[in-house]
C-alpha positions in Angstrom: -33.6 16.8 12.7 -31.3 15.6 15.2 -27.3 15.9 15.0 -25.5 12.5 13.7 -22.4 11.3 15.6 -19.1 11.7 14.4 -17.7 10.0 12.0 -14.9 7.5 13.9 -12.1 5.6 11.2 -13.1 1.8 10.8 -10.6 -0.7 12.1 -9.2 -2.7 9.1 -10.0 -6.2 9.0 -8.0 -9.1 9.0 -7.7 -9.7 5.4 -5.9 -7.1 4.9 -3.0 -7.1 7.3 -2.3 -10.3 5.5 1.1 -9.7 3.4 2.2 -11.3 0.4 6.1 -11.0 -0.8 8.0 -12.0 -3.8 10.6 -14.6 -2.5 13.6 -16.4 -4.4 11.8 -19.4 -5.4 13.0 -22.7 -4.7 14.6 -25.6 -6.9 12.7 -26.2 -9.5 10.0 -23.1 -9.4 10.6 -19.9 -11.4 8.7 -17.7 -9.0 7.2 -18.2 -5.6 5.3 -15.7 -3.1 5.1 -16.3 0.6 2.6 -14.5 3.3 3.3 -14.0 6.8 1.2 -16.5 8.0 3.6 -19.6 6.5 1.5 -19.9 3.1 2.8 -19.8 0.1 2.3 -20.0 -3.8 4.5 -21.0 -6.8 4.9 -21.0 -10.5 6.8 -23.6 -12.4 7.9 -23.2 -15.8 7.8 -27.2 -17.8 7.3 -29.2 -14.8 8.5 -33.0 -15.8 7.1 -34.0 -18.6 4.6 -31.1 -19.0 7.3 -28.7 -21.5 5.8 -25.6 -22.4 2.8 -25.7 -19.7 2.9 -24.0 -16.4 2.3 -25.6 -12.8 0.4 -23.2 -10.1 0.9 -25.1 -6.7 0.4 -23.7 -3.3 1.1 -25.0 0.4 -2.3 -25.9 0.8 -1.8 -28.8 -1.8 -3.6 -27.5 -5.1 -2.1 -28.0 -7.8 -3.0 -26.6 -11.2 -1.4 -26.9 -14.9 -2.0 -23.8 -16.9 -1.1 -23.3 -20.8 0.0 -19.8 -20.5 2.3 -18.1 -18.2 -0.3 -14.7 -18.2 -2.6 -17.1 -16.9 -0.6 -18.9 -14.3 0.3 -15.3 -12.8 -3.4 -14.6 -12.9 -4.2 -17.8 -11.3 -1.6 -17.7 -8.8 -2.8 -14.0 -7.5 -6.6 -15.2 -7.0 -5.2 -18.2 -5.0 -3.1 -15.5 -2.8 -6.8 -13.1 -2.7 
């Protein structure tokens, strides 16, 4: 059996030199993260006339309204993945 080649350290891709940071959020969100590359991602605690629900928006235009604030953190972290 012939020798195998050494083992050379993979380059890491793309995806993950991508950073996301915690920011001070902006009038009227209660938290907002923003990557390197100029996206972002917010949460917004009783948007208008939506009391007690939650509002996932992002700078790509979605826009999502989520009972829970658990879920709205969940949500928010799959649309920064």
């Amino acid at each position: 059996m012939g020798k195998l080649p050494p083992l050379r350290p993979r380059r890491p891709s793309l995806s993950f030199l991508v950073a996301w940071k915690l920011v001070p959020p902006k009038d009227p969100e209660s938290c907002r993260w923003e990557c390197l590359d100029g996206r972002w991602v917010a949460l917004t605690v009783g948007h208008d006339t939506e009391l007690g629900k939650v509002v996932v928006t992002d700078s790509g235009g979605r826009s999502e309204k989520i009972e829970s604030y658990e879920e709205a953190l969940a949500l928010a972290k799959l649309w920064r993945d």
